[in-house]
N, C-alpha and C positions, 0 to 999 in steps of 0.2 A: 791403411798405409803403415809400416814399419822399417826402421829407420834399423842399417845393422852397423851394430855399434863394435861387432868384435870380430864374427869369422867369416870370411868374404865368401864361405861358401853358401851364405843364406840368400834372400837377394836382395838385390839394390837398391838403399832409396831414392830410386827416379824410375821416371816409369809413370805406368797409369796407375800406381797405389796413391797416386794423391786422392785424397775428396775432390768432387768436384763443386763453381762457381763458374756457367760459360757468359761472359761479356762481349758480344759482338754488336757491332754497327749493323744497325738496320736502315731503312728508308723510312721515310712516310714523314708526314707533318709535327706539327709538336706535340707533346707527352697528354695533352690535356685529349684531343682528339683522337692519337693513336693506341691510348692503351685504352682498351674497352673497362668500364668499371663494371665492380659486379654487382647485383641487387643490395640493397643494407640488409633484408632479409639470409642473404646468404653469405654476408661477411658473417653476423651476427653470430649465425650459426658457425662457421669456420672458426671463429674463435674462443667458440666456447670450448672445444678439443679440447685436454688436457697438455697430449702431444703432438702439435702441427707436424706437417711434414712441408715445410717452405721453401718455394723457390726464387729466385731472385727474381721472374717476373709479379709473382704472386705477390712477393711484399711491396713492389713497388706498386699494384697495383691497389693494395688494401690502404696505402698510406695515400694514395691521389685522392680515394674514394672518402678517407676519412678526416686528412690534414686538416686542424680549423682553419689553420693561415689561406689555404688554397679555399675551404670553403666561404671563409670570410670575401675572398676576389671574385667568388661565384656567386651571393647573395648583392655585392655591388652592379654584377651584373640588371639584377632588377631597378636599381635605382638610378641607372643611367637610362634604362627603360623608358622608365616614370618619368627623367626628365627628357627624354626624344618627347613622350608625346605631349608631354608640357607645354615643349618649345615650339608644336606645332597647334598652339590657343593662339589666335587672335585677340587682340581687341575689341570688347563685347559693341555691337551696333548700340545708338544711341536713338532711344524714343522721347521727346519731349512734347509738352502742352503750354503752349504760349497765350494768356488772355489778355486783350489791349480795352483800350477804352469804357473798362468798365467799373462799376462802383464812385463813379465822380459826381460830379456835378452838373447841371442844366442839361443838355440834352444826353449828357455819357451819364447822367445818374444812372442807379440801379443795372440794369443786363442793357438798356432797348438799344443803345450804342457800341453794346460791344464784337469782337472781332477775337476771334479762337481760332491757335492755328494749332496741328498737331502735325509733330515731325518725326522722320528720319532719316538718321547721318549715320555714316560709315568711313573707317578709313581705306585707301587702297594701299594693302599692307602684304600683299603673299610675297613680294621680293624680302623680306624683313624675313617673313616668318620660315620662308623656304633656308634662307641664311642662320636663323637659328638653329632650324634641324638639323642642318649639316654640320653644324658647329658642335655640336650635342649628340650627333652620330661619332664625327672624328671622335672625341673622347671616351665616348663607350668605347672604342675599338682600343682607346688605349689600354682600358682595363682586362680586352682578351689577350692582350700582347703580356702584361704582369701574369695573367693564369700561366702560358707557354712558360715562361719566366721562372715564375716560384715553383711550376712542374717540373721544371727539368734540372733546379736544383734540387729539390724535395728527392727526385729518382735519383742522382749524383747520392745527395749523403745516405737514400739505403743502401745504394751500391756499394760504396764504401766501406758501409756500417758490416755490411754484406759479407763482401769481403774479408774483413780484419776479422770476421765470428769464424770464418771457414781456417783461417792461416792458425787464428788462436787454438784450435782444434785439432789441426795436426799438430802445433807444437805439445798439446796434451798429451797427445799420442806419442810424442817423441818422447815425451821426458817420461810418463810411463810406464816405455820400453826401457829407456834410461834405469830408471828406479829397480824393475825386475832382474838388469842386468847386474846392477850394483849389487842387490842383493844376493845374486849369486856367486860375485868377487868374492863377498864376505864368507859367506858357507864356505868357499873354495878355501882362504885365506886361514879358516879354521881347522880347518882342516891340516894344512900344512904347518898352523902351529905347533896341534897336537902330537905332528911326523917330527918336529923339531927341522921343520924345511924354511919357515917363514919366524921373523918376529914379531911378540906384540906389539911394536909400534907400524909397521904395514897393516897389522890387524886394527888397528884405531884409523888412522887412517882411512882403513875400506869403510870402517865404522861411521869414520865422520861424511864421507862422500856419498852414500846411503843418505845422510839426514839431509844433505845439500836435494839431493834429487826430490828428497819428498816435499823438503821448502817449493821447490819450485812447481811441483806436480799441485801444488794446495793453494798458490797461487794466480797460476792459470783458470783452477778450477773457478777461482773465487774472480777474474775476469772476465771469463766466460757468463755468467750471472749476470752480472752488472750491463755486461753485451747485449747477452739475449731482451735483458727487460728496455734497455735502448732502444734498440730494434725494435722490438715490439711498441713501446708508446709514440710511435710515429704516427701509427694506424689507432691510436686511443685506447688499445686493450692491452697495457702489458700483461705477460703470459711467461710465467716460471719456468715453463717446458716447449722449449723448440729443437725444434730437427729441421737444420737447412741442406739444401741437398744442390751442388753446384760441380762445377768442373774446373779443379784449379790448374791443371795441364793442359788446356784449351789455352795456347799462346795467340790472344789476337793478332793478326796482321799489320804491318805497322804502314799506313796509309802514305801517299804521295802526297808531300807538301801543296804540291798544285792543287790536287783535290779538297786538301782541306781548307783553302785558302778560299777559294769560290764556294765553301759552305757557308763561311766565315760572313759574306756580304748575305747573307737570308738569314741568319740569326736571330733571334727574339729582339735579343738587345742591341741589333739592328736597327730593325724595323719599332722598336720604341721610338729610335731618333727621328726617324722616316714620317713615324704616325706623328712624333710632337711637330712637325715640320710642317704636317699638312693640320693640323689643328690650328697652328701660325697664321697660316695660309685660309684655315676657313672663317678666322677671327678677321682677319684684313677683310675679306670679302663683304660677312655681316657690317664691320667698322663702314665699310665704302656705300653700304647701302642703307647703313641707319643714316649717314650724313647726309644722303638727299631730303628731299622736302616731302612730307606725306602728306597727300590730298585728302581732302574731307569734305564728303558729299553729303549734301542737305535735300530732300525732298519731303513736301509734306503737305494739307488739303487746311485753309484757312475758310471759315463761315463767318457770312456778315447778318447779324440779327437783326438788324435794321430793314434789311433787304432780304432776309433768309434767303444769299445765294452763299455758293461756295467758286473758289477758286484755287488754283495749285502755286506751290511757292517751290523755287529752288532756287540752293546755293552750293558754292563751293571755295572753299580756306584751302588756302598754300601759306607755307612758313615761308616767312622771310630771314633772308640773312644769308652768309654763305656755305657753300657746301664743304667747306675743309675744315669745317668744329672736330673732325675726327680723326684730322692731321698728324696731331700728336700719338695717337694710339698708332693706327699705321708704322708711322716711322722705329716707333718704340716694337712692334711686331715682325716688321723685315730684317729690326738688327736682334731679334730673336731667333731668327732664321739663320741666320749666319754663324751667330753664338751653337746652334746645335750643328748645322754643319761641319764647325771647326772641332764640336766636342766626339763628334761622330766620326772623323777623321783619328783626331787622338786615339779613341778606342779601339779602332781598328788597327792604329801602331801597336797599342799593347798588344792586342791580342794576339796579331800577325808578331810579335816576339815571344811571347809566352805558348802559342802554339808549335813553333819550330821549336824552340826548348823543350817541351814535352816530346815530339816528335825524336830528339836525339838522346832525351832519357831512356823509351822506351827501347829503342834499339841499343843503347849500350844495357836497360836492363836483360832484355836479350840474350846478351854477349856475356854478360853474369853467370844466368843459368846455363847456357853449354858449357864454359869453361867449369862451372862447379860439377857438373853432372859429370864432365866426360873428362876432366883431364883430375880436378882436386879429388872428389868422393872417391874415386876406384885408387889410387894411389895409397890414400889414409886407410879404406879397406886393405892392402897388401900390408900395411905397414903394420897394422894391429893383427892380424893375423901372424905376421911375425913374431911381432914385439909379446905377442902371448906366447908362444912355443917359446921365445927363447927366456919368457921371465917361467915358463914350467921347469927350464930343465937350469935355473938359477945362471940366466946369464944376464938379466936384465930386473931392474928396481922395479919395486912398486909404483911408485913416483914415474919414471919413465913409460910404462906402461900405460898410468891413469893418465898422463898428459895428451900420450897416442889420442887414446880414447876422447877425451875435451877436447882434442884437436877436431874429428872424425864429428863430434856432436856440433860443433862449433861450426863447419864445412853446412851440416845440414840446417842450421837454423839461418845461416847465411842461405840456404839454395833458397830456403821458405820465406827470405826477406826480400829478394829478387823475384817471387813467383808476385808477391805482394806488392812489390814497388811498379812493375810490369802492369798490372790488371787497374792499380789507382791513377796510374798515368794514364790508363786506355780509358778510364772513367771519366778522367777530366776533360780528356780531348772531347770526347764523348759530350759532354757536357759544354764547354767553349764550341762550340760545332753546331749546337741545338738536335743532335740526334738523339734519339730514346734509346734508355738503356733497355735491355732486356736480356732474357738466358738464353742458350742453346738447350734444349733438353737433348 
């Protein structure tokens, strides 16, 4: 891309000389399922490169693969595991040996009167135990709802990150062209000292705005760094030398509030409130079924030494008392229910406002970039065009001239602030939405 800062016969900065970044909405479920990871083997290898060549899908995808935050929510997955099949132990059965009558006195002396019984009890317990699984299942689920979660903010900030490395890029580029253009002010300038057409204070001047440009070009450069190694420690490797390769003239489409509103209720952070609701809801059920009485059954074979027969014994224990010891928990978990409904509500006003605000960002940023393309840049182009001819043939200042020019540079770091405001705001919706980001190649 090159940005023309003097004769509007060169051509225009707008157009497809931007770099590209393409951010478009896609379909499919959340980021954790939809973006395929790639082998470690083959990140590994990808990032040993000196010089990537990255694409906005490719980083987000190296950062899902690699984030500890996201892998930390992925080894939880195992321990919610561990505790489903926990929660599906019983109560180990009970074997006992009962000896009566024996070791005493006159005729229970010694064994010839005694009486051994050996048992087993059990509780009937699978309503209990089947209510703990479930209860221990709900919760696992809540921890794939944080993976959807922290993936699809994780994809947001490379997006982002993504983005501002491509914008900062052209602005390098811009200033640059700037710097080379400046430099040949000065040549020019000298020139016309030596003619005795110009004076040295124009010659200082062109002097000093030369050193302005290179500030600025040493600058960048030294953002750009700091950029790239961001970007990169997302995915654990940072990496001195990247090439990211995007399409920043790829203007997404600015979606219909309706549309985005009915994505809004399937949301991650949704459907958190949703899963705490039914977790509420699976605690009440286990609460309602530990509160009955659990039975406990005895069978077991008694031998009489005296008589060397044997006989069978059974029993069975019920808890006494009432079934509502679990009363308080209940009530305390139905107005947990309502507490997330009401907070599930809330969330959905903010969002439902900060989504239509995004929404009329994006179209006025929109409304930005055509008016700079098509009515300011072609304008500042005639005018500097001008304003050169008429400072050659000494009808017009130094000073007037370079203004032109900072106007005409000032038009295009404005169009690239609009290209940038545009693409963060389709990222966020993007992101408030639960769709995946990804590139257009």
């Amino acid at each position: 891309m090159r940005f023309n800062l003097y004769k509007s016969n060169r051509k225009k900065p707008i157009g497809n000389r931007f770099l590209a970044v393409g951010l478009v909405l896609t379909t499919g479920a959340g980021l954790v399922t939809s973006t395929p990871f790639l082998a470690n083997a083959q990140i590994q290898q990808q990032l040993q490169s000196s010089h990537q060549v990255i694409n906005l899908s490719k980083a987000v995808t190296m950062t899902l693969q690699s984030h500890p935050e996201l892998k930390a929510l992925i080894a939880q997955e195992a321990v919610w595991q561990g505790n489903i099949e926990q929660a599906g132990i019983g109560e180990r059965p009970q074997i006992g040996l009962m000896i009566e009558d024996a070791l005493g006195t006159g005729e229970h002396s010694a064994l010839q009167s005694m009486q051994s019984t050996l048992t087993y009890s059990w509780l009937l317990q699978q309503d209990q135990i089947d209510g703990r699984v479930n209860a221990a299942k709900s919760q696992a689920n809540a921890v794939i709802v944080e993976q959807k979660i922290k993936a699809l903010d994780l994809s947001a900030i490379v997006a982002k990150q993504f983005v501002e490395i491509l914008i900062k890029q052209e602005r390098l580029k811009l200033n640059q062209l700037a710097v080379s253009q400046a430099q040949e002010v000065v040549d020019a300038i000298v020139k016309r000292v030596k003619a005795g057409k110009s004076s040295n204070v124009e010659m200082r001047l062109a002097q000093a705005e030369l050193v302005r440009r290179n500030l600025a070009v040493e600058d960048l450069e030294h953002e750009l760094k700091a950029s790239h190694y961001q970007l990169s420690s997302l995915w654990g490797k940072p990496q001195a030398e990247l090439k990211l390769t995007g399409n920043l003239m790829l203007k997404p489409e600015i979606p219909s509030v309706e549309s985005q509103l009915n994505k809004l209720k399937q949301i991650p952070q949704i459907q958190q409130f949703a899963n705490e609701q039914r977790i509420a809801q699976s605690q009440m059920e286990l609460a309602r079924i530990e509160a009955k009485p659990q039975w406990q059954f005895t069978a077991g074979l008694r031998r009489y030494e005296t008589t060397d027969d044997f006989g069978l014994v059974a029993g069975v224990s019920i808890p006494w008392g009432s079934e509502n010891r679990n009363a308080g928990t209940m009530a305390a978990l139905r107005a947990k229910q309502d507490v997330l409904a009401s907070q599930q509500q809330a969330l959905m006003q903010k969002l439902d406002a900060q989504l239509y605000v995004l929404l009329q960002e994006m179209a006025h940023s929109l409304h930005v970039i055509e008016t700079i393309q098509l009515e300011i840049i072609p304008v500042l182009e005639n005018a500097l065009t001008e304003a050169g001819q008429a400072f050659d043939i000494g009808k017009l200042s130094y000073s007037q001239w370079s203004d032109i020019r900072r106007e005409l540079l000032s038009a295009q770091n404005q169009l690239l602030d609009a290209y940038q405001s545009l693409h963060l705001q389709h990222i966020e919706i993007q992101r408030l939405t639960g769709v995946p980001v990804s590139d257009s190649e």
